[in-house]
C-alpha positions in Angstrom: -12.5 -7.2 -9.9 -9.1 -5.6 -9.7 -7.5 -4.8 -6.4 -4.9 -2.1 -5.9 -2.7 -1.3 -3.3 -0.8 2.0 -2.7 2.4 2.3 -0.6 5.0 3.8 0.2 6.9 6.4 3.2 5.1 9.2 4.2 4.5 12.4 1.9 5.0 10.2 -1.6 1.1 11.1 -2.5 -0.7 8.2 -1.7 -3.7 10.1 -0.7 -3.4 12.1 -3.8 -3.1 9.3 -6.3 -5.9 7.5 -3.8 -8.4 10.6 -4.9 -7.6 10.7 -8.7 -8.3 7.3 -9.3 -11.7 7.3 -6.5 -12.3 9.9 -9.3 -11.7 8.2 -12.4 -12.2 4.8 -11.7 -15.3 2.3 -10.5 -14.1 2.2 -7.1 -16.5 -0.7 -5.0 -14.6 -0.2 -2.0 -12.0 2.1 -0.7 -9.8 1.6 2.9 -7.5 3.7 4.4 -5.2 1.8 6.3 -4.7 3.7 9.6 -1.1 3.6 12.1 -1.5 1.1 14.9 -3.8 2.0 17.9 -1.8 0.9 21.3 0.3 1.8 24.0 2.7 -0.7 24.3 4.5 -2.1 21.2 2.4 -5.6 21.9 -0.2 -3.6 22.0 0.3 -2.4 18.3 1.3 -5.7 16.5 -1.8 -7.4 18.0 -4.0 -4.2 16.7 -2.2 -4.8 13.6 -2.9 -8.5 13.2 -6.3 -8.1 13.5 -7.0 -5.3 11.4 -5.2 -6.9 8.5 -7.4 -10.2 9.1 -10.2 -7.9 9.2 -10.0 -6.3 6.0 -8.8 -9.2 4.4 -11.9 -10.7 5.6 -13.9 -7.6 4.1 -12.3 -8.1 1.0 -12.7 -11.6 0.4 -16.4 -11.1 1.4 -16.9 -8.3 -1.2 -15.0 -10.4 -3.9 -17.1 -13.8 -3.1 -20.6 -11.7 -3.8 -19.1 -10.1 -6.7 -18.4 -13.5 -7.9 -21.7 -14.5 -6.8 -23.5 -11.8 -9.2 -21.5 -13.0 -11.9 -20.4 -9.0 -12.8 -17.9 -8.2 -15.4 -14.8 -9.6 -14.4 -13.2 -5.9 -15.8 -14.8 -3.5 -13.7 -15.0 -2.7 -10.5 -12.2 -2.1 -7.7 -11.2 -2.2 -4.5 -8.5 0.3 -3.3 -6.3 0.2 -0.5 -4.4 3.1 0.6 -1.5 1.3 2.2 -1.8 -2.3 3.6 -0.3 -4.9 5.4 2.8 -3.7 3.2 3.7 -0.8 6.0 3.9 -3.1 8.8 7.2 -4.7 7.6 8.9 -1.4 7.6 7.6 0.1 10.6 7.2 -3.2 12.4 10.9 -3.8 11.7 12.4 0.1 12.5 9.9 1.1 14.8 8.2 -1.7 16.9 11.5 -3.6 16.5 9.7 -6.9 16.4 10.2 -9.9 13.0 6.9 -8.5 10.6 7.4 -11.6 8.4 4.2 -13.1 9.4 2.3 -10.6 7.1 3.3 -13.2 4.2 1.3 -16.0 6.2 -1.4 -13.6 5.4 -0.7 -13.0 1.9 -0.7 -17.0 1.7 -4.3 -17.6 3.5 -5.5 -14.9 1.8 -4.5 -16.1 -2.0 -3.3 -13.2 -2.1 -1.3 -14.6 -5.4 -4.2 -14.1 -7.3 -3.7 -12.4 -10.6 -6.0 -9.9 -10.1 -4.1 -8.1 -7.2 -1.8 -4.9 -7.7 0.8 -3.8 -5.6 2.0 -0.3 -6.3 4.8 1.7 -4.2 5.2 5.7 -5.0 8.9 6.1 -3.5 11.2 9.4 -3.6 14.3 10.5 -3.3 15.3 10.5 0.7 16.4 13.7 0.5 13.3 14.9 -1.3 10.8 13.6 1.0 12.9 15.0 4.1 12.6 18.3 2.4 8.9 17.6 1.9 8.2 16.3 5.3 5.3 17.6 7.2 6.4 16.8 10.6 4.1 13.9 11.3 6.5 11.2 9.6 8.3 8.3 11.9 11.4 9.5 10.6 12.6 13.2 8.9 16.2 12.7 8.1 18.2 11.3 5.0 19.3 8.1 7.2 16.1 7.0 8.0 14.0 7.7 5.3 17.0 5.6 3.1 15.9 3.2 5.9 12.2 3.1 5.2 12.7 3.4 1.0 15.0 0.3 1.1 12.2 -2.0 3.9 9.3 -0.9 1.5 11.2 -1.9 -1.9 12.6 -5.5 0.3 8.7 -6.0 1.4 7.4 -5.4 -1.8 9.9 -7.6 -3.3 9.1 -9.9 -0.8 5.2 -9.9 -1.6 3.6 -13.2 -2.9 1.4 -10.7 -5.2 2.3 -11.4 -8.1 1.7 -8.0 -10.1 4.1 -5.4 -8.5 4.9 -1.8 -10.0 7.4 0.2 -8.6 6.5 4.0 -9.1 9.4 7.3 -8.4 6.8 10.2 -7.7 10.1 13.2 -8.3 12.2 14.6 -10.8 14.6 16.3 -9.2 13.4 18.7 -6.3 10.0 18.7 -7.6 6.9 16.3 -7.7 5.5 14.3 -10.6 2.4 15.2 -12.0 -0.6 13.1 -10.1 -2.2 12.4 -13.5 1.1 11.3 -15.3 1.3 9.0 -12.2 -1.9 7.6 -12.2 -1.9 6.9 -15.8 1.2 5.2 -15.6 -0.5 2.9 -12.9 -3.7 2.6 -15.0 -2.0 1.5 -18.5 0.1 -1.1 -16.9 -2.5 -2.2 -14.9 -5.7 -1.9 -17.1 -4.0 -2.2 -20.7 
């Protein structure tokens, strides 16, 4: 069992490359990682801690009886739109607090396996300011350079050892979805 995580900065079409492959893949299990719930900033980072250890819990526990009922190793999926991933970029710029401990996680977690994906759709700055739909942290060129430069460092940074690094424009325009999620599925099925 393959899993796949999508990130990136708001409006790069996560949700969008999320549905097409729901659609066109065996999907076993499908999260969508939420923002924080909290008041305070403490508040958040503790919400975030153990959400992370609670769906790495749920995934472990899904892989262990998939294991268990001795399936084909090929099929099957679990999908994460955005992850732990996020939480060293906003974390870092928005909660300004050290997220490094998400790689503890990655470490209990095996998450070294060979069967993990790591996929982050990035954009232009520019592009996505132009694109922005008013509920992103940050709307101008500064920060979203910011944010594009955290997400490529965390991924970078990422014990998982299959990482592909996807540019959803040309130009002032989007990619086409499919193109996209073809690109993800032959370099990560083929």
């Amino acid at each position: 069992m393959k899993t796949i995580i999508i990130e990136g900065c708001d409006r790069v079409g996560k949700d969008t490359v999320c549905n097409g492959i729901k659609l066109t893949a065996d999907c076993l299990l499908y999260r969508h990682w939420l923002k924080p719930k909290g008041q305070t900033n403490d508040e958040r980072v503790n919400y975030q801690k153990t959400t992370f250890k609670k769906e790495f819990d749920l995934r472990k526990s899904f892989l262990d009886d998939w294991y268990l009922n001795d399936n084909d190793k090929n099929s099957d999926l679990i999908l994460w739109n955005r992850s732990h991933i996020g939480e060293y970029v906003y974390g870092k710029l928005y909660r300004d607090y050290d997220p490094n401990w998400i790689y503890n996680l990655e470490n209990l977690y095996n998450f070294s396996d060979n069967n993990i994906y790591l996929v982050m759709l990035y954009a232009d700055p520019d592009f996505l300011c132009e694109n922005d739909d008013g509920h992103s942290f940050s709307s101008d060129i500064e920060g979203k350079t910011q944010e594009i430069n955290l997400f490529h460092e965390a991924v970078d940074k990422s014990l998982i050892p299959n990482k592909i690094k996807i540019k959803v424009n040309d130009g002032k325009r989007y990619r086409d979805r499919k193109e996209i999620r073809k690109e993800i599925f032959d370099r990560i099925f083929n």
